[in-house]
C-alpha positions, 0 to 999 in steps of 0.5 A: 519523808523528811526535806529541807523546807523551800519558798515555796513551803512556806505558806502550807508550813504556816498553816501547820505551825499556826496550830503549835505554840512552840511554831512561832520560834519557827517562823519567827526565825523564817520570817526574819531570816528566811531559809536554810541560810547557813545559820538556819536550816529548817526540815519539812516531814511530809506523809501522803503530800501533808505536812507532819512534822517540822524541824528548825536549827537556828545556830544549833538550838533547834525546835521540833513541831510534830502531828501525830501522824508524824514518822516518829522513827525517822525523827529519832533517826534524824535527831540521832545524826543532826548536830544541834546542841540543844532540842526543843520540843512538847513533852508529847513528841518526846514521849512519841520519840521514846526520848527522856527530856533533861528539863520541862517547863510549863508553857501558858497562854494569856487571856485577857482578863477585864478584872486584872488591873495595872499601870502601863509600863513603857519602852526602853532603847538602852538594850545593854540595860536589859541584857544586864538586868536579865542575865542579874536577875534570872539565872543562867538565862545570859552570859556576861562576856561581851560576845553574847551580848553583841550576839543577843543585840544584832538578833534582837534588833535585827527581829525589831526591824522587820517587826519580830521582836519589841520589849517593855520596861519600867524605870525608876529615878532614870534606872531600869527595874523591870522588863519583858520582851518577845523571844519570837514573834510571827503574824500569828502569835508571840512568845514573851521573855526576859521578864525580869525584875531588880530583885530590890523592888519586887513586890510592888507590881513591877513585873506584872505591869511590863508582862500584861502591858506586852501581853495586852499589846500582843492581844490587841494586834490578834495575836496568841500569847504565850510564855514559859515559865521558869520555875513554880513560883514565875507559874503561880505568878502567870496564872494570877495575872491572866495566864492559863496552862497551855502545855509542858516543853521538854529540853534536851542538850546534846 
């Protein structure tokens, strides 16, 4: 049976989420801005009093953790009618779903590695040079209007507030040329994005420098580390530099 989450879920909700690396968009999202408050709406699957599923739309991208014990056909039934724009969510519960993702990507995990070695990098305060850099340097990850930088800038700093969200950056001569920041933070672990470098001075070890010294960061505090990668060679990259395959994400665009 599928609920709208209230307070009083939210430490049984933490403990199921704990388990699933894509949770910590969830309670990112819930620790930053609570429940069900117009632009976030989170629904709780429930099966003999345990929790089996949760559902969380956060200005229409929404994620979906599920057990295997979750009613996977209620799900599809809910998914069919919710108003989402895009769906996120393991390509074990897409299969459970009987639902064909339009994309995957392979998620990892960082362990940290005495072997690795690299320069620490440090912390940047302009956001408007990150954004830039980003949207540059990875396509199709932001747009270039006005509208979404301001919305990429009250969320992002709004996280960085309560402590959800933090970025790294190298510069060189005053310019910014690599970053990494956290997508999602909660108490127990973190998802690292926006890893980008300016494509004139790849190969100098400029991006591994801000992921490991985000990632070692995020260790040091007891948090799990993940990431996404975006393509074959950001794989090869993560798993050189002390990441390990963790599991495979599906999207879905409605």
């Amino acid at each position: 049976m599928l609920k709208l989450a209230e307070i009083n879920n939210k430490k049984e909700m933490e403990n199921f989420l704990k388990d699933f690396p894509l949770g910590v968009r969830v309670l990112c999202y819930i620790e930053a801005y609570g429940f069900n408050c117009g632009f976030l709406n989170v629904w709780v699957g429930y099966s003999d009093k345990e929790i089996t599923s949760v559902f969380c739309d956060f200005e229409g991208s929404a994620t979906l953790c599920a057990s295997e014990k979750a009613d996977f056909e209620e799900l599809s039934c809910f998914l069919s009618g919710d108003g989402f724009s895009s769906l996120c969510a393991d390509t074990e519960t897409f299969r459970l779903l009987s639902i064909r993702p339009h994309d995957t990507k392979q998620m990892f995990e960082y362990l940290p590695n005495s072997f690795i070695s690299f320069e620490s990098a440090g912390n940047t305060e302009s956001l408007r040079e990150v954004y830039t850099l980003i949207s540059k340097e990875i396509p199709g990850s932001f747009s270039n209007d006005e509208s979404s930088y301001l919305h990429f800038l009250s969320d992002f700093t709004f996280r960085q507030r309560r402590g959800l969200a933090r970025l790294k950056s190298v510069t060189n001569n005053n310019q910014l040329v690599a970053c990494a920041m956290t997508a999602a933070e909660s108490s127990y672990s973190a998802l690292i994005s926006g890893v980008a470098s300016n494509s004139d001075m790849r190969g100098k070890g400029l991006g591994k420098s801000v992921v490991l010294t985000l990632a070692e960061e995020l260790k040091n505090e007891g948090k799990t580390v993940f990431v996404i990668a975006l393509n074959k060679s950001a794989e090869a990259f993560y798993q050189k530099n002390g990441f390990k395959k963790s599991i495979c994400i599906g999207y879905l665009n409605k």
